[in-house]
C-alpha positions in Angstrom: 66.8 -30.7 -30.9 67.3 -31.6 -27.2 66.8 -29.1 -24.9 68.1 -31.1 -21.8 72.1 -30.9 -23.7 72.1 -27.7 -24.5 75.6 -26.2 -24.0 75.0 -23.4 -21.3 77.5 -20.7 -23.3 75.4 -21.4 -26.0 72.2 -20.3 -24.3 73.9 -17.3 -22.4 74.8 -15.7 -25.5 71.4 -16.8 -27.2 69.7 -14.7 -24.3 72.3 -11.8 -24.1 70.6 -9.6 -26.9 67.7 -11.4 -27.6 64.7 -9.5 -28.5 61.6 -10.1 -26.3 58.0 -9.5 -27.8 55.5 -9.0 -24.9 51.5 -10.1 -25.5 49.3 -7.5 -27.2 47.1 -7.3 -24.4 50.0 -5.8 -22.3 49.2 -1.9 -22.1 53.3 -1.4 -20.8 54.6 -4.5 -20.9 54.7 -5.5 -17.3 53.1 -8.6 -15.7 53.0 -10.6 -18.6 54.6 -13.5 -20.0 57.4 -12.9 -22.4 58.6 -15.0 -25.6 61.2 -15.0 -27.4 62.9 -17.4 -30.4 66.2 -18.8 -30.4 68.1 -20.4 -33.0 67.9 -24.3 -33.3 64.3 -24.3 -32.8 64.9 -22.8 -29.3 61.6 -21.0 -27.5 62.5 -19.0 -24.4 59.5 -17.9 -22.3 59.8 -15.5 -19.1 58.0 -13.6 -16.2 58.6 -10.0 -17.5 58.1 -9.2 -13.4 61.5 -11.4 -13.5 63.7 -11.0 -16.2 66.7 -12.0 -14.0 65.5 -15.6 -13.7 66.6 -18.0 -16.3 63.4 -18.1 -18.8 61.8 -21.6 -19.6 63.5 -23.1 -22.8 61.1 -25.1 -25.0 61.7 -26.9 -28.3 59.4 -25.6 -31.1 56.9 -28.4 -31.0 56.6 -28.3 -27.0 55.8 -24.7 -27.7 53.4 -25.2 -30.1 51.6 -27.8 -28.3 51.3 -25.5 -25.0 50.0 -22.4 -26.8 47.7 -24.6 -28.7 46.7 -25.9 -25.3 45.9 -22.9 -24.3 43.9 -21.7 -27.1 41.6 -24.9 -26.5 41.0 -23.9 -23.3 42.9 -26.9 -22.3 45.1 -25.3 -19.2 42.0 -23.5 -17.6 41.1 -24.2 -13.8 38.2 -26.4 -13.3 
């Protein structure tokens, strides 16, 4: 799937009652980052400070590769 030729209908309605899972370390589920899945392999990610913004769309294996970036430590300041 290409992310870039996405029909933007498509991802309006994808978002309108999508369900977004916050981090378990959240204690209320503010000032996190939020995810949620879309169909066609479609990862939405989101500032829950901003839920009005349009989210970040990923492809499953861009997702994949950032979270398992970031559990190697990979995206950490020097």
């Amino acid at each position: 799937m290409n992310k870039n030729i996405l029909d933007p209908v498509w991802i309006e309605t994808q978002l309108r009652d999508v369900r977004w899972q916050t981090g378990s370390l959240s204690s209320d589920g503010t000032n996190c980052v939020q995810v949620a899945f879309l169909d066609q392999g479609i990862v939405a990610l989101r500032d829950s400070k901003n839920p009005e913004k349009a989210p970040h769309l990923f492809t499953d294996a861009e997702y994949d590769a950032f979270t398992g970036g970031v559990e190697r430590g990979a995206l950490r300041r020097s």
